[in-house]
C-alpha positions in Angstrom: 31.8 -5.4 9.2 28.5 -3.1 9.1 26.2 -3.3 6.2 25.6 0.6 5.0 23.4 -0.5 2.4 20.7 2.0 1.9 17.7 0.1 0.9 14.2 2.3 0.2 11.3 1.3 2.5 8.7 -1.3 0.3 4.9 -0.1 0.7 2.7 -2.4 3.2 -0.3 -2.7 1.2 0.6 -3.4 -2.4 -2.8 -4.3 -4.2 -2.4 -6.1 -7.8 -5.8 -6.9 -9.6 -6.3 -10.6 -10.3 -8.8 -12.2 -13.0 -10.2 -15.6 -13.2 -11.1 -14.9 -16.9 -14.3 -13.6 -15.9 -14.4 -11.6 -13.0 -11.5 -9.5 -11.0 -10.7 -9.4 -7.6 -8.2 -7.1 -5.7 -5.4 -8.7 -3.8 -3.3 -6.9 -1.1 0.4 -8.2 0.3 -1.4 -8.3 3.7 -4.0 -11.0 2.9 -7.2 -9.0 2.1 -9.0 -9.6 -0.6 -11.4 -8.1 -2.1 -15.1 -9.3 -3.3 -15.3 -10.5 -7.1 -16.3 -7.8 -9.8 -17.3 -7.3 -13.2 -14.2 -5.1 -14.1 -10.9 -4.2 -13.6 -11.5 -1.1 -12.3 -14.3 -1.5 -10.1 -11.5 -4.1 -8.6 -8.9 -1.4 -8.5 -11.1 1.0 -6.9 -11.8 -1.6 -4.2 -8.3 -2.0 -3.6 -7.4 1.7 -3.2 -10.0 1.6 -0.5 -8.5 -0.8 1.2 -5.3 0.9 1.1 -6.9 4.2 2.5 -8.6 2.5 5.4 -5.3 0.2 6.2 -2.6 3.2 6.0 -3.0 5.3 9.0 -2.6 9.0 9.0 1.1 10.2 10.3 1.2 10.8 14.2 2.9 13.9 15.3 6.4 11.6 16.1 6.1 11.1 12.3 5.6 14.5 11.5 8.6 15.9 13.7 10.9 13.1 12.5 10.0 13.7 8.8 10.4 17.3 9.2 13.6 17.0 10.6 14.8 14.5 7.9 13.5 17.3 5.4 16.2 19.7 6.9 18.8 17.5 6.8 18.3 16.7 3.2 
């Protein structure tokens, strides 16, 4: 029997903000952490630029197969 289960693709870098009571620190699904800081947002911006550096742009395969996914929707 084949599985047809659809299942969505999961994001690679998933960053969650983590606080020792003090200080907050970004953590991403891939291992990287960031450095400690003073708030959460400082922490969250940290974490978005890790995301942005790790997450390549699209090649041109990815372009062509996305576009032809778009017309098939």
């Amino acid at each position: 029997m084949t599985d047809t289960t659809m299942r969505a693709p999961a994001p690679v870098h998933v960053v969650a903000v983590v606080s020792d009571g003090f200080e907050f620190l970004a953590e991403c699904g891939c291992g990287w952490a960031s450095d400690w800081h003073p708030s959460p947002e400082a922490a969250d911006s940290a974490g978005v630029e890790h995301r942005d550096a790790a997450v390549v742009p699209p090649d041109a395969m990815d372009v062509l197969l996305s576009g032809l996914l778009d017309l098939q929707d």
